[in-house]
PyMOL Python script that loads the backbone (N, CA, C, O; Angstrom):
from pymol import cmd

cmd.read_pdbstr("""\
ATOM      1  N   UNK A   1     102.883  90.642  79.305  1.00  0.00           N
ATOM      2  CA  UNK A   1     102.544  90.485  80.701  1.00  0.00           C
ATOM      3  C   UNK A   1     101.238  91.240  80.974  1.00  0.00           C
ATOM      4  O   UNK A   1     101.231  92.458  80.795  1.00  0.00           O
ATOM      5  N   UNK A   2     100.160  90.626  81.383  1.00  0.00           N
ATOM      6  CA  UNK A   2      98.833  91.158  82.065  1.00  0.00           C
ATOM      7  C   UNK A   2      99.204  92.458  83.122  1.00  0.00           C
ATOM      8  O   UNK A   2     100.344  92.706  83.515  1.00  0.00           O
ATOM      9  N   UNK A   3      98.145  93.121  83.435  1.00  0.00           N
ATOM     10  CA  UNK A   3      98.157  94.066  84.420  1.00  0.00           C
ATOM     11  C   UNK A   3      98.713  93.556  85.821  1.00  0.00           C
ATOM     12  O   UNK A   3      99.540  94.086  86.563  1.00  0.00           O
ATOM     13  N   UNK A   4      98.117  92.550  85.936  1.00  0.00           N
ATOM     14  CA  UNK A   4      98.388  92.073  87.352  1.00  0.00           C
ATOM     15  C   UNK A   4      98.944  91.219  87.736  1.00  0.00           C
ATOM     16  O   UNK A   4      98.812  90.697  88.842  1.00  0.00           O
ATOM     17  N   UNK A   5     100.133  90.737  86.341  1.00  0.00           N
ATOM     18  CA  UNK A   5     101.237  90.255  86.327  1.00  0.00           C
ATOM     19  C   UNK A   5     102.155  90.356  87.213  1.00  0.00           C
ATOM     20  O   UNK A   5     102.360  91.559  87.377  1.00  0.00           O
ATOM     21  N   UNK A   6     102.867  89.696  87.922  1.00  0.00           N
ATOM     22  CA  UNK A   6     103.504  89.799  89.134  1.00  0.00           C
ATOM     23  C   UNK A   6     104.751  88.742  88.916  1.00  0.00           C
ATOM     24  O   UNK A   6     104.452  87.621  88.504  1.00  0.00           O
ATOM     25  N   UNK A   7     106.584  89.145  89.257  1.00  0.00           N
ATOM     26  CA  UNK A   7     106.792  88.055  89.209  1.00  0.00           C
ATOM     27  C   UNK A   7     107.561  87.297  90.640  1.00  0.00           C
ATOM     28  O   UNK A   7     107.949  88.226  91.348  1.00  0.00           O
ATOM     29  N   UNK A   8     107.851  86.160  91.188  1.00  0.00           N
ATOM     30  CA  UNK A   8     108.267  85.881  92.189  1.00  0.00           C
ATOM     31  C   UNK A   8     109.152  86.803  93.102  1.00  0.00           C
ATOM     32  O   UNK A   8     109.215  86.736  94.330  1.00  0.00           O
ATOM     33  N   UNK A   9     109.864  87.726  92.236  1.00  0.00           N
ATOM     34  CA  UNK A   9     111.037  88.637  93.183  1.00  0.00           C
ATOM     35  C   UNK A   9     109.797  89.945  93.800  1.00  0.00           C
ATOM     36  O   UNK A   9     110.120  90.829  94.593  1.00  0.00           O
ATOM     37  N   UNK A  10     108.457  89.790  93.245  1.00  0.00           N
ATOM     38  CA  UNK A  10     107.960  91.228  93.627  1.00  0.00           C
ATOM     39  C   UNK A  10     106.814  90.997  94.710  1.00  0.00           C
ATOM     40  O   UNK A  10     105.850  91.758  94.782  1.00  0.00           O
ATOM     41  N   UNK A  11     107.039  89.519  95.835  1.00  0.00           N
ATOM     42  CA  UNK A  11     106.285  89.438  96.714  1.00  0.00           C
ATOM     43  C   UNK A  11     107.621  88.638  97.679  1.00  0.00           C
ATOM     44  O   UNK A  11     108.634  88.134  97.195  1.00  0.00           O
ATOM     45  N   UNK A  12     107.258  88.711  99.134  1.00  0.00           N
ATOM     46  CA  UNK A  12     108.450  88.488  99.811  1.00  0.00           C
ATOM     47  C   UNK A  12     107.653  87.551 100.983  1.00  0.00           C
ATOM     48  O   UNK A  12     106.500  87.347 100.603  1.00  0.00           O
ATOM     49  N   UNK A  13     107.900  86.995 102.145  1.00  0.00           N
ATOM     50  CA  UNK A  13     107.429  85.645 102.675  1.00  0.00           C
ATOM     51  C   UNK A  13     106.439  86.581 103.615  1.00  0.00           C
ATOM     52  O   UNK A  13     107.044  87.553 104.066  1.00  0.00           O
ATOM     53  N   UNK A  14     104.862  86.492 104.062  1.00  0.00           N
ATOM     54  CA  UNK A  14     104.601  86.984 105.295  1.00  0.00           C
ATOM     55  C   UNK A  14     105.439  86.586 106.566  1.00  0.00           C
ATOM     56  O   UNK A  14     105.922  85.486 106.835  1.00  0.00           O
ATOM     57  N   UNK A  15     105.486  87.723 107.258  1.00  0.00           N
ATOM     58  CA  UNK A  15     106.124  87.523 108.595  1.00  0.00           C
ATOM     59  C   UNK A  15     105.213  86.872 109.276  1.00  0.00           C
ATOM     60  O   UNK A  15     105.825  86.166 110.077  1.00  0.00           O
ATOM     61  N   UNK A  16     104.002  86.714 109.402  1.00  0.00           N
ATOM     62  CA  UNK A  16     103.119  85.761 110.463  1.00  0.00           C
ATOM     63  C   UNK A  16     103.169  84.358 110.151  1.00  0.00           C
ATOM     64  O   UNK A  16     103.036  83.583 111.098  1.00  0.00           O
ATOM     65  N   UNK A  17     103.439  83.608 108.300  1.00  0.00           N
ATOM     66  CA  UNK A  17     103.402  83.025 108.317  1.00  0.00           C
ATOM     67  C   UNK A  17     103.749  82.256 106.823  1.00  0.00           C
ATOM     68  O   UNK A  17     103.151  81.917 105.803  1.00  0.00           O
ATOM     69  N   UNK A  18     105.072  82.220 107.378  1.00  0.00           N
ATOM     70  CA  UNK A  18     105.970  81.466 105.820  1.00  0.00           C
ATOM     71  C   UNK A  18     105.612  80.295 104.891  1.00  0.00           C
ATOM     72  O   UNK A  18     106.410  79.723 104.147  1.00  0.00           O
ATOM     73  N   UNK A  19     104.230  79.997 105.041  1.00  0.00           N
ATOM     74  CA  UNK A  19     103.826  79.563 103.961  1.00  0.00           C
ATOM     75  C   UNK A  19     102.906  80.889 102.990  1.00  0.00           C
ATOM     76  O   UNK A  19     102.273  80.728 101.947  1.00  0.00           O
ATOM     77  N   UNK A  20     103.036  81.660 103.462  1.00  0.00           N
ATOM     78  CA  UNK A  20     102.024  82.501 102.319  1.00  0.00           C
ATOM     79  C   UNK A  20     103.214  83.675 102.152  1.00  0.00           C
ATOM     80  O   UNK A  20     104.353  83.640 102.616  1.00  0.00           O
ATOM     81  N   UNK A  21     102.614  84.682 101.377  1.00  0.00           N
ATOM     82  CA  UNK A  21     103.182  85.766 100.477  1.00  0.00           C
ATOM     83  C   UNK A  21     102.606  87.317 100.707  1.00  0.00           C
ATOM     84  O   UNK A  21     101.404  87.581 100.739  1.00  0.00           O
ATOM     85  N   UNK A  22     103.592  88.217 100.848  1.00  0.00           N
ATOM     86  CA  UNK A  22     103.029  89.513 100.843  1.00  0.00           C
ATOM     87  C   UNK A  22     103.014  90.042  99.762  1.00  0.00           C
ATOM     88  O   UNK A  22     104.179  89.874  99.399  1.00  0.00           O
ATOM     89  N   UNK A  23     102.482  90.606  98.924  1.00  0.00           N
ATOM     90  CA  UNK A  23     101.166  90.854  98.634  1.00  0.00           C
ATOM     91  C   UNK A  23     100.924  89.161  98.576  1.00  0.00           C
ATOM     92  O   UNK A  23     101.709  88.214  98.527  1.00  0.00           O
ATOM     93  N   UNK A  24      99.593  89.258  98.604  1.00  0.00           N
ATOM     94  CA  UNK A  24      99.050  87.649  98.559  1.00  0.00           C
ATOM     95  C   UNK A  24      98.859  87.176  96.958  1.00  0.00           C
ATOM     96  O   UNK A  24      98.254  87.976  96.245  1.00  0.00           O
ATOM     97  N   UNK A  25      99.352  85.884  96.324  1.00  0.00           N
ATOM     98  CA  UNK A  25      99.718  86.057  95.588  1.00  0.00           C
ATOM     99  C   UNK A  25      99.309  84.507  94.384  1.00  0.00           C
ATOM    100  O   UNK A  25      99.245  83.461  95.031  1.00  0.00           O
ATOM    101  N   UNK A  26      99.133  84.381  93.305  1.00  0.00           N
ATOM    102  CA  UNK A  26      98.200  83.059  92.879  1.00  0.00           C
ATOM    103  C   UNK A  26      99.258  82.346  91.591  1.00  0.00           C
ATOM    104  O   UNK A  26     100.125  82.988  90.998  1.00  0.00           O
ATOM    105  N   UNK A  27      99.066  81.486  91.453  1.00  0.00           N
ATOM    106  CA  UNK A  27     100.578  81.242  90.482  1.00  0.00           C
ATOM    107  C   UNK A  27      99.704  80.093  89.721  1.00  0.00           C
ATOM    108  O   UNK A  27      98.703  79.518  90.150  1.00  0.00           O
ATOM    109  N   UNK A  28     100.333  79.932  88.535  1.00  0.00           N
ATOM    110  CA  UNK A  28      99.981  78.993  87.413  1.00  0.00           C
ATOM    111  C   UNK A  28     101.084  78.224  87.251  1.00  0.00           C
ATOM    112  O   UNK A  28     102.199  78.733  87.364  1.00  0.00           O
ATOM    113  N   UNK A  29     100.948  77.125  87.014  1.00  0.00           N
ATOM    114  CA  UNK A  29     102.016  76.010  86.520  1.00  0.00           C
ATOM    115  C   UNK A  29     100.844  74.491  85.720  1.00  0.00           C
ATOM    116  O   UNK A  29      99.681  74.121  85.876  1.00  0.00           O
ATOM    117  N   UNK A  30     102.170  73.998  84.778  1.00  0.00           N
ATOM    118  CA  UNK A  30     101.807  72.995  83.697  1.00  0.00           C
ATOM    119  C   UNK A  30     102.397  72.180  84.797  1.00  0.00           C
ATOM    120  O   UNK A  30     103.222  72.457  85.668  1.00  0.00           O
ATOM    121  N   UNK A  31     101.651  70.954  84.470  1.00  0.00           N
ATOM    122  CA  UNK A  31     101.738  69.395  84.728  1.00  0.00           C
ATOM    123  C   UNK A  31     102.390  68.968  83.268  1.00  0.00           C
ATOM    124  O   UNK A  31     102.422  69.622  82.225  1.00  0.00           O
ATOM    125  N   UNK A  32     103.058  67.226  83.645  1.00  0.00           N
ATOM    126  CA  UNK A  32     103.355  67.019  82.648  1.00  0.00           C
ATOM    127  C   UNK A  32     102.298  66.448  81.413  1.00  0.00           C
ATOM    128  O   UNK A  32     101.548  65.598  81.895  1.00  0.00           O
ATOM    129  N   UNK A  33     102.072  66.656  80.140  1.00  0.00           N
ATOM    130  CA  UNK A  33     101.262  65.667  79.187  1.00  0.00           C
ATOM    131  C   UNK A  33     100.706  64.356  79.903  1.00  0.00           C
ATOM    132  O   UNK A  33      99.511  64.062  79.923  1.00  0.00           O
ATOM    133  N   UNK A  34     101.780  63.563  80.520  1.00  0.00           N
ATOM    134  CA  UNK A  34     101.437  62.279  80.642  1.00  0.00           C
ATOM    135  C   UNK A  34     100.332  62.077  82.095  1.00  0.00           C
ATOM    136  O   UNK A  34      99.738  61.079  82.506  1.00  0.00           O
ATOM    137  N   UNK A  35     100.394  63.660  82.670  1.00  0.00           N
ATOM    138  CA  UNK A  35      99.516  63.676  84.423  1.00  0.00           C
ATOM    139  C   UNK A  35      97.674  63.870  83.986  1.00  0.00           C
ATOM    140  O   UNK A  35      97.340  64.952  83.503  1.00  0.00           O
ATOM    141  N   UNK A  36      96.875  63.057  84.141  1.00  0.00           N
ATOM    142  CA  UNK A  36      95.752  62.815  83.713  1.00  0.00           C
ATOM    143  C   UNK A  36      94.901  64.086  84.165  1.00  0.00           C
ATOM    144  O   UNK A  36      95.540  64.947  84.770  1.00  0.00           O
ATOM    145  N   UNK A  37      94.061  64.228  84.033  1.00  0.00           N
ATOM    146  CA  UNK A  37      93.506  65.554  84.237  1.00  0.00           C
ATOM    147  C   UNK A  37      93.698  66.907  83.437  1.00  0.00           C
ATOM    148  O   UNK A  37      94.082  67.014  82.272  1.00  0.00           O
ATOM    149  N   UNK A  38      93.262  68.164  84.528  1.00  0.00           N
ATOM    150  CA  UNK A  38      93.929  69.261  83.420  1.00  0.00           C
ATOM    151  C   UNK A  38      95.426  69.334  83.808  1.00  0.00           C
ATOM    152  O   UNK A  38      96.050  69.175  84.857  1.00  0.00           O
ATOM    153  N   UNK A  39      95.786  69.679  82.365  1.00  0.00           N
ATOM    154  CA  UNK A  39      97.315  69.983  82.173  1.00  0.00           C
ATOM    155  C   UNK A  39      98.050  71.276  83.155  1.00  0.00           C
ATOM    156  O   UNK A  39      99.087  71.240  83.818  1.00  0.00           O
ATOM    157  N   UNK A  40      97.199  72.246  82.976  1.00  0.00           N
ATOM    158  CA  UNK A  40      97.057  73.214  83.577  1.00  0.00           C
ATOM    159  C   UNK A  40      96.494  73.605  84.630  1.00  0.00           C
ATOM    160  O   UNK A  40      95.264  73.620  84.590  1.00  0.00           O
ATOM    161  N   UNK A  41      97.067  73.979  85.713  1.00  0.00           N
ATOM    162  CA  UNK A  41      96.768  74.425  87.377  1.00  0.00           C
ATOM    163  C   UNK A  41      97.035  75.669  87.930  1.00  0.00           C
ATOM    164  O   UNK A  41      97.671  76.479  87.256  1.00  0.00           O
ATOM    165  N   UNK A  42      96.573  76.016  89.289  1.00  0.00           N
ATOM    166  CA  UNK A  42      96.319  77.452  89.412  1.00  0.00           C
ATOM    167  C   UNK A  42      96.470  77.149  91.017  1.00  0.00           C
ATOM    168  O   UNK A  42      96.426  75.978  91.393  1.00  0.00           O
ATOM    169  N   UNK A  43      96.602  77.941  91.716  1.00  0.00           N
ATOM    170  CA  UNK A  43      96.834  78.434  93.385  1.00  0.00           C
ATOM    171  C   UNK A  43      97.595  79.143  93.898  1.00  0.00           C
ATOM    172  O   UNK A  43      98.280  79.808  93.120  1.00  0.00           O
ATOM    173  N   UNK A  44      97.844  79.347  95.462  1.00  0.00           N
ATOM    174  CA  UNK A  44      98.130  80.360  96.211  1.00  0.00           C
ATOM    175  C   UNK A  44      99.666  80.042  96.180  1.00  0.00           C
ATOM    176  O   UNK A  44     100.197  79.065  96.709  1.00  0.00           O
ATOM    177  N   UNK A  45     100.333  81.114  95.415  1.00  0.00           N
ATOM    178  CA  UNK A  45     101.864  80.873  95.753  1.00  0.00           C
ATOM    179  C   UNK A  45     102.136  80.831  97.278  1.00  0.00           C
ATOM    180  O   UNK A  45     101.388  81.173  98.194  1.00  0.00           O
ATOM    181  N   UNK A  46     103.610  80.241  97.331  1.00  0.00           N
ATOM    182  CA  UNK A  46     104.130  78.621  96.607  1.00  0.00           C
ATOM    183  C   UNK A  46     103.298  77.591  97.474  1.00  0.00           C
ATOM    184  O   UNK A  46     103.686  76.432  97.329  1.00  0.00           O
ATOM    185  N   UNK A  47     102.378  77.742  98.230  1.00  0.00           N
ATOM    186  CA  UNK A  47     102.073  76.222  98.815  1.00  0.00           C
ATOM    187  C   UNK A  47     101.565  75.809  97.648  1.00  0.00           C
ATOM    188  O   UNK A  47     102.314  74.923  97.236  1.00  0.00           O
ATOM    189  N   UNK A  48     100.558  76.012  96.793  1.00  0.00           N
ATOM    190  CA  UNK A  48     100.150  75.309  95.604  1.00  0.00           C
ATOM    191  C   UNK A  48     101.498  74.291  94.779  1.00  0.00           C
ATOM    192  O   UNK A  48     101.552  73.061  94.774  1.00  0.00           O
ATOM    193  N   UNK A  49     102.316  75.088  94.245  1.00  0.00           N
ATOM    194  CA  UNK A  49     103.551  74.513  93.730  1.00  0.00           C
ATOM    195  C   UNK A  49     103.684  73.373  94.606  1.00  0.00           C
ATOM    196  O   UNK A  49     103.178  72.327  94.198  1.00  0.00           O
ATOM    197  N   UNK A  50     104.317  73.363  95.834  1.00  0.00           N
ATOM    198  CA  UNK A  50     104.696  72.245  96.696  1.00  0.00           C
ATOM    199  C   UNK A  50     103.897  71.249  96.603  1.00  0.00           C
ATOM    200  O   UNK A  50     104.307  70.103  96.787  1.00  0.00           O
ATOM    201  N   UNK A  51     102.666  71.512  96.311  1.00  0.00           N
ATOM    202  CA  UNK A  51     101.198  70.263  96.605  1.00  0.00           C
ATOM    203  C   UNK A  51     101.135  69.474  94.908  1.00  0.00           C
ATOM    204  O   UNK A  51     100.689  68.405  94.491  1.00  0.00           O
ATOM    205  N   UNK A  52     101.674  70.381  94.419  1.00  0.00           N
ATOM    206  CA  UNK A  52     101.302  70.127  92.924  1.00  0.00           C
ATOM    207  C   UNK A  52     103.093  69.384  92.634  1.00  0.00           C
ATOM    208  O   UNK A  52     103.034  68.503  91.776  1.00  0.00           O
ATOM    209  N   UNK A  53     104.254  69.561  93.076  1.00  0.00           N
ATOM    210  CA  UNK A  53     105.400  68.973  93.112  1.00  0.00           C
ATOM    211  C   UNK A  53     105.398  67.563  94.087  1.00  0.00           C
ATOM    212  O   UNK A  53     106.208  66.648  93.933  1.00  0.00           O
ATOM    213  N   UNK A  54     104.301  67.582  95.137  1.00  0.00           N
ATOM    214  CA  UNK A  54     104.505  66.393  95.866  1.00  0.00           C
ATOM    215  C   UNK A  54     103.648  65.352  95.206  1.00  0.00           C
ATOM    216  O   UNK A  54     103.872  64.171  95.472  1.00  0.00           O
ATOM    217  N   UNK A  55     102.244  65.823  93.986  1.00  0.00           N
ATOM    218  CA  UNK A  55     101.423  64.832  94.283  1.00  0.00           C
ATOM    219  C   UNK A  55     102.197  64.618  92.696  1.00  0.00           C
ATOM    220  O   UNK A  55     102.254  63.390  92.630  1.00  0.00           O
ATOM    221  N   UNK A  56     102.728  65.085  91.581  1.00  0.00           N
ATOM    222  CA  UNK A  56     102.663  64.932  90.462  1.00  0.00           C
ATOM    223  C   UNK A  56     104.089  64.980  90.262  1.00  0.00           C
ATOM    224  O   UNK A  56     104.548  64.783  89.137  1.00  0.00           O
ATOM    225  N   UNK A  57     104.986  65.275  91.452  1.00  0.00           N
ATOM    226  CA  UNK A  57     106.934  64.922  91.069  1.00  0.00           C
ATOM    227  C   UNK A  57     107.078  65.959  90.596  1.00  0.00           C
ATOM    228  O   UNK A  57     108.111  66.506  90.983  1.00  0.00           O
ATOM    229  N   UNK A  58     106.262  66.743  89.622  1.00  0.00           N
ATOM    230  CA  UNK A  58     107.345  68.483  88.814  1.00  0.00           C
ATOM    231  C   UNK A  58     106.010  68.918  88.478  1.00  0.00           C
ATOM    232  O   UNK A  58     105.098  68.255  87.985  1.00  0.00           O
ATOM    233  N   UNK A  59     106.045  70.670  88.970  1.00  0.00           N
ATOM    234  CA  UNK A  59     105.039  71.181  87.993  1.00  0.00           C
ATOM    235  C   UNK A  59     106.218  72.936  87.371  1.00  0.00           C
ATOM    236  O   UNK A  59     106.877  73.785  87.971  1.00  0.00           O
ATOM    237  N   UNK A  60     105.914  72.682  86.083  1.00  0.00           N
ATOM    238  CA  UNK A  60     106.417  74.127  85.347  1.00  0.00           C
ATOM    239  C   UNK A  60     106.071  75.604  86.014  1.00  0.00           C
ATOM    240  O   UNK A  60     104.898  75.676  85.649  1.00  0.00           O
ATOM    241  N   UNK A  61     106.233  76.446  86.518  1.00  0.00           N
ATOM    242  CA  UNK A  61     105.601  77.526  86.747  1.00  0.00           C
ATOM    243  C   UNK A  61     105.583  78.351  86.027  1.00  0.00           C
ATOM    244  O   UNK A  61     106.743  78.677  85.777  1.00  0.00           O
ATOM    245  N   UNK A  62     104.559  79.198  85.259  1.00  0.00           N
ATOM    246  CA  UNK A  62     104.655  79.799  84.368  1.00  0.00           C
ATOM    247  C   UNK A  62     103.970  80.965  84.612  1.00  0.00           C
ATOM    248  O   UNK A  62     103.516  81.511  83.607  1.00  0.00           O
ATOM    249  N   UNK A  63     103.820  81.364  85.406  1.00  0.00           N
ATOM    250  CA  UNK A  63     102.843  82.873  85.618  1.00  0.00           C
ATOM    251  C   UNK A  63     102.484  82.999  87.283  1.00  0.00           C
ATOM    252  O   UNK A  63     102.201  82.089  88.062  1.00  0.00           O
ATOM    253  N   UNK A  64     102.592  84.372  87.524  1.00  0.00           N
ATOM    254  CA  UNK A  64     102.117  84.619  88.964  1.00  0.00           C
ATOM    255  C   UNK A  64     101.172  85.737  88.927  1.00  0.00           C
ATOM    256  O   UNK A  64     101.525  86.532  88.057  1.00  0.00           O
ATOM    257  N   UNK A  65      99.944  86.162  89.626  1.00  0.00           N
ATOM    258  CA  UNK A  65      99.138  87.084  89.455  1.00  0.00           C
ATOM    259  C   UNK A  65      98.720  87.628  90.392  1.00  0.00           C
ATOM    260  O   UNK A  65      98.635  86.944  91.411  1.00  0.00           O
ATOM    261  N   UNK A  66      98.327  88.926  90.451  1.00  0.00           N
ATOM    262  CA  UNK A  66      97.605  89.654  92.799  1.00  0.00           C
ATOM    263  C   UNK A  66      96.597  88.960  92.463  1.00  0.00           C
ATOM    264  O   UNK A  66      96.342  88.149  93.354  1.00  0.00           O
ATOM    265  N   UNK A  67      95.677  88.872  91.317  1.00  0.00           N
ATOM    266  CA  UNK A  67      94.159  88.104  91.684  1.00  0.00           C
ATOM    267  C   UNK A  67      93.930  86.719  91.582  1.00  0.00           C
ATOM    268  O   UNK A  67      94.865  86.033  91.170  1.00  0.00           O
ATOM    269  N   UNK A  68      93.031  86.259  91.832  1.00  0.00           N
ATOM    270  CA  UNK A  68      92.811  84.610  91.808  1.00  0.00           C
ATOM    271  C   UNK A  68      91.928  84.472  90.539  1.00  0.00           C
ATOM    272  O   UNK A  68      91.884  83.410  89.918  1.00  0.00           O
ATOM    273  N   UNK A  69      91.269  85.506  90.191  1.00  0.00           N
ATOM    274  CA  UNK A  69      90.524  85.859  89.228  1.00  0.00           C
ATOM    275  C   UNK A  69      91.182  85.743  87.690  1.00  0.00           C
ATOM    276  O   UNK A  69      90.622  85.376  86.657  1.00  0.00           O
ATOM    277  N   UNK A  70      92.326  86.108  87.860  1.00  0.00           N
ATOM    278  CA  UNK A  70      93.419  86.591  86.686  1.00  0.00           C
ATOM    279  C   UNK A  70      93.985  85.374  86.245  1.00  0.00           C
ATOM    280  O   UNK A  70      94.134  85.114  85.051  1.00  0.00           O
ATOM    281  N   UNK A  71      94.389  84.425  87.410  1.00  0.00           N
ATOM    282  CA  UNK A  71      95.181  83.198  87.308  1.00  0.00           C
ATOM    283  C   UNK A  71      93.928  81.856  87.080  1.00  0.00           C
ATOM    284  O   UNK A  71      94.367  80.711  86.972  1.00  0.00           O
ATOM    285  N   UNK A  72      92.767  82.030  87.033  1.00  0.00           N
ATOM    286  CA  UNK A  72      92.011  81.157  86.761  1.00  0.00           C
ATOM    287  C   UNK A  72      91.842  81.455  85.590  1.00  0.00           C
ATOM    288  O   UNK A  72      91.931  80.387  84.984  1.00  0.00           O
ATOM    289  N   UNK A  73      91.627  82.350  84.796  1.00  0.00           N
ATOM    290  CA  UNK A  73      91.346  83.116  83.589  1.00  0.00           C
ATOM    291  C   UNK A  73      92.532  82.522  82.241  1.00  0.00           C
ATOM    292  O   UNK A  73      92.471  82.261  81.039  1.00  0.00           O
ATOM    293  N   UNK A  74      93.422  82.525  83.192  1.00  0.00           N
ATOM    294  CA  UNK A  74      94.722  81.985  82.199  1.00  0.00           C
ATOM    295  C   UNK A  74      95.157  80.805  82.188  1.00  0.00           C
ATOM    296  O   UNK A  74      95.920  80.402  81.311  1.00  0.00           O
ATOM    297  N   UNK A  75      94.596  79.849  83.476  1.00  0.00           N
ATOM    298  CA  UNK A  75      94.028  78.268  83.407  1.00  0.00           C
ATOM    299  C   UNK A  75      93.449  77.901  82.504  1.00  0.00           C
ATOM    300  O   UNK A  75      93.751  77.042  81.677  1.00  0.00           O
ATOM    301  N   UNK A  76      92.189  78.796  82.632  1.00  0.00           N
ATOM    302  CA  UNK A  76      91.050  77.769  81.792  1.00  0.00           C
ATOM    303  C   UNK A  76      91.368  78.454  79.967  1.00  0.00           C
ATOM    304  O   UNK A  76      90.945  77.996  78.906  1.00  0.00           O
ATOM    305  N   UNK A  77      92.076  79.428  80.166  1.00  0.00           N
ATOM    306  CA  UNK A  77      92.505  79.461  78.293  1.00  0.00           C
ATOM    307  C   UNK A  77      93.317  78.766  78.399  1.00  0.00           C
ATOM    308  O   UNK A  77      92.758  77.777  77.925  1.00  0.00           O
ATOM    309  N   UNK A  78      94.356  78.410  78.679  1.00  0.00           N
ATOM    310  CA  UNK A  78      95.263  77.430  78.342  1.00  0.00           C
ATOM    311  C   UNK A  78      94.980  75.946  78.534  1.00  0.00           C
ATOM    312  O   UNK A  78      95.704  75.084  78.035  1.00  0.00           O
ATOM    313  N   UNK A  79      94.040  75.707  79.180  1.00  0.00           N
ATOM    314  CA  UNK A  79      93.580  74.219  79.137  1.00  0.00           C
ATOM    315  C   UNK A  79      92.148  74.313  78.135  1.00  0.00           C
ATOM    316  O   UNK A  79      91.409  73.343  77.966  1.00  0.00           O
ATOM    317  N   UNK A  80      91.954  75.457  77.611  1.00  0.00           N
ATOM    318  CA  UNK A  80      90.795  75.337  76.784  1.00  0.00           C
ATOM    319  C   UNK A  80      91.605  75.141  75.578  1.00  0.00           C
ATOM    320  O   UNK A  80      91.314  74.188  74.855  1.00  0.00           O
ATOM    321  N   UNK A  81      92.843  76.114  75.176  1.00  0.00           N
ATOM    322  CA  UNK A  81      93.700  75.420  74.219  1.00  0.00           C
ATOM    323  C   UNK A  81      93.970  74.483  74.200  1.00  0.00           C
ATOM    324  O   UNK A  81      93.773  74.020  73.077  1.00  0.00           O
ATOM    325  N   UNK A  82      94.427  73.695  74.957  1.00  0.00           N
ATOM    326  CA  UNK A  82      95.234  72.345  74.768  1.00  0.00           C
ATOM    327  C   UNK A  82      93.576  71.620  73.988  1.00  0.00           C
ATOM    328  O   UNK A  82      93.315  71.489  72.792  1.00  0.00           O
ATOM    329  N   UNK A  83      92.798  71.303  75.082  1.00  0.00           N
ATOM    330  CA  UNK A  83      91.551  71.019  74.748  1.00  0.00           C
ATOM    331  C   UNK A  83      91.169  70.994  72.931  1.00  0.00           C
ATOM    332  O   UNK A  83      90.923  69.989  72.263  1.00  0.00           O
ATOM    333  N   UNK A  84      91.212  72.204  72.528  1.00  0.00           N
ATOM    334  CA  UNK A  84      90.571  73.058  70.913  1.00  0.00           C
ATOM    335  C   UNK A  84      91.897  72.099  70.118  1.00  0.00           C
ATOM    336  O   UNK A  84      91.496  71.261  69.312  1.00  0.00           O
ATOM    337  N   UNK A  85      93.237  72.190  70.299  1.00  0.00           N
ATOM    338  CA  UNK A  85      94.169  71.554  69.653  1.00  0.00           C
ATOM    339  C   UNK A  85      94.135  69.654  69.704  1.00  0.00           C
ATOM    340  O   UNK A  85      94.115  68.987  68.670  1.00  0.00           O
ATOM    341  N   UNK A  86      94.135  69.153  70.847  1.00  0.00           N
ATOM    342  CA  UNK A  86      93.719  67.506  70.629  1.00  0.00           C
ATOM    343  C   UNK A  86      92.607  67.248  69.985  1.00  0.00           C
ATOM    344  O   UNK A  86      92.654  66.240  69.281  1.00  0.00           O
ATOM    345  N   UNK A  87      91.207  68.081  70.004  1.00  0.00           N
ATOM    346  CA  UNK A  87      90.164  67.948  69.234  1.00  0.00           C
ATOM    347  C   UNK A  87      90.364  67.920  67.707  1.00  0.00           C
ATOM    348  O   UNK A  87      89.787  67.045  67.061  1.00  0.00           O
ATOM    349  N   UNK A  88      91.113  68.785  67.120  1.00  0.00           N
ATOM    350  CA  UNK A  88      91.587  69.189  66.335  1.00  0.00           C
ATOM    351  C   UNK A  88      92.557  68.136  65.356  1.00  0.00           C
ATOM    352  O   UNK A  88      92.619  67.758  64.187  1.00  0.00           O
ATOM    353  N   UNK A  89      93.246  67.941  66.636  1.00  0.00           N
ATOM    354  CA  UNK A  89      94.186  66.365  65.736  1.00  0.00           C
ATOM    355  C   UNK A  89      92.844  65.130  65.453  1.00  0.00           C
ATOM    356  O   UNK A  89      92.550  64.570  64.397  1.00  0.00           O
ATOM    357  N   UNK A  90      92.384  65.027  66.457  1.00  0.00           N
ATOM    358  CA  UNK A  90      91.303  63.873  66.839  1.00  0.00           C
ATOM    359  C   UNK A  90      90.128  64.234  65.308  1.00  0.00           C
ATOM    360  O   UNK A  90      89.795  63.112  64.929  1.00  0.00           O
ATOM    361  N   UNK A  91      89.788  64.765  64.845  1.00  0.00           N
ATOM    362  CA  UNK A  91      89.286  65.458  63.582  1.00  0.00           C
ATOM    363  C   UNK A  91      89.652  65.061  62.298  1.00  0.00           C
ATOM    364  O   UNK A  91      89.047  64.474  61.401  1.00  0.00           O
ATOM    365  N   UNK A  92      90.686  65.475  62.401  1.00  0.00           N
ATOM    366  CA  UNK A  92      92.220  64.816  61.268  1.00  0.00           C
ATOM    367  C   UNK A  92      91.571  63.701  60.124  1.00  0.00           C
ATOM    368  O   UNK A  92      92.312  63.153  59.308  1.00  0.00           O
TER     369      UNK A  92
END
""", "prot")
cmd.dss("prot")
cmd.show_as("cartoon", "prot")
cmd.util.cbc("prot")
cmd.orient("prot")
């Protein structure tokens, strides 16, 4: 777990306004293989999730972070992996 690893039980709903999170808070989740684009996504817990469950039916959640900085960081390696690995077969 990163420094600024965070997990869902350790932020609780703002009182002004129950779509966002106290501490404010950025979350990662996988799409499925078959959802075109990157595999991998990033935003503001949970409205992100919801937007990413309404437009694509399921997204995995796999990480929550305090920075936006942290959770883009672990986007773009994990979609730079996927990326380095299909190249890789595609090579073959």
């Amino acid at each position: 777990m990163k420094h600024d690893q965070i997990t869902p039980s350790d932020v609780q709903n703002d009182p002004t306004n129950p779509n966002w999170t106290t501490p404010r808070s950025y979350g990662v989740w996988k799409l499925s293989p078959a959802d075109t684009g990157k595999q991998y996504r990033y935003g503001n817990y949970p409205v992100r999730e919801r937007e990413l469950i309404n437009e694509f039916g399921s997204a995995d959640f796999i990480a929550l972070y305090l920075n936006k900085s942290s959770a883009i960081e672990h986007v773009n390696s994990l979609n730079q992996l996927k990326a380095d690995t299909i190249q890789a077969v595609v090579n073959k």
